[in-house]
C-alpha positions, 0 to 999 in steps of 0.5 A: 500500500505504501509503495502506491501511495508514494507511485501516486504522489511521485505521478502527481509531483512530476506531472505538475512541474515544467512546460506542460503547465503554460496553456498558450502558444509559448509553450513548445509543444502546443506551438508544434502541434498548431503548426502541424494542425495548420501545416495539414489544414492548408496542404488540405485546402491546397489538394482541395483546389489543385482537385477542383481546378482538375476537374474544371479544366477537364471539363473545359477541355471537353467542351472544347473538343465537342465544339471542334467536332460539332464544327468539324461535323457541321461543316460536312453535312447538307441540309435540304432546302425548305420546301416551298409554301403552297399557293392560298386557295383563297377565302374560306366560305361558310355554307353554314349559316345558323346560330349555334345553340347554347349548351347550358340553358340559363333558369 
């Protein structure tokens, strides 16, 4: 029992001495940590953008090989003339003269 007692103690004495205690960015170990944390967030924000101005650029070099062919292919086809209008036979004449009846009667 005696031998935890003085283990206990001896943690706590050596974990309350030395650098550990400053919680600012003075300290060491924290300045390391936060340059990490800030070296692996702007390699991630890099490979983020380096992927999207990929994608971007892939897609405009798509655009521009689908115009070329479509001009390419444009080029090469004939399209037939419009057909001509037939000629007015003239005015429609109604035969017909009587008054349509109403379908809903009014009561």
């Amino acid at each position: 029992m005696k031998k935890l007692l003085l283990f206990v103690i001896f943690i706590s004495l050596y974990s309350c001495s030395g650098d550990d205690l400053i919680l600012n960015s003075d300290n060491p170990k924290i300045y390391k940590a936060l340059q990490k944390k800030k070296q692996e967030y702007a390699s991630e924000i890099w490979a983020n953008c380096r992927k999207e101005a990929l994608i971007r650029a892939d897609q405009y070099v798509d655009s521009l090989i689908s115009t070329e062919i479509a001009f390419q292919l444009s080029d090469s086809i004939v399209f037939p003339q419009k057909p001509p209008k037939p000629q007015s036979l003239g005015k429609i004449i109604l035969t017909d003269t009587s008054k349509a009846k109403p379908i809903f009667r009014k009561q």
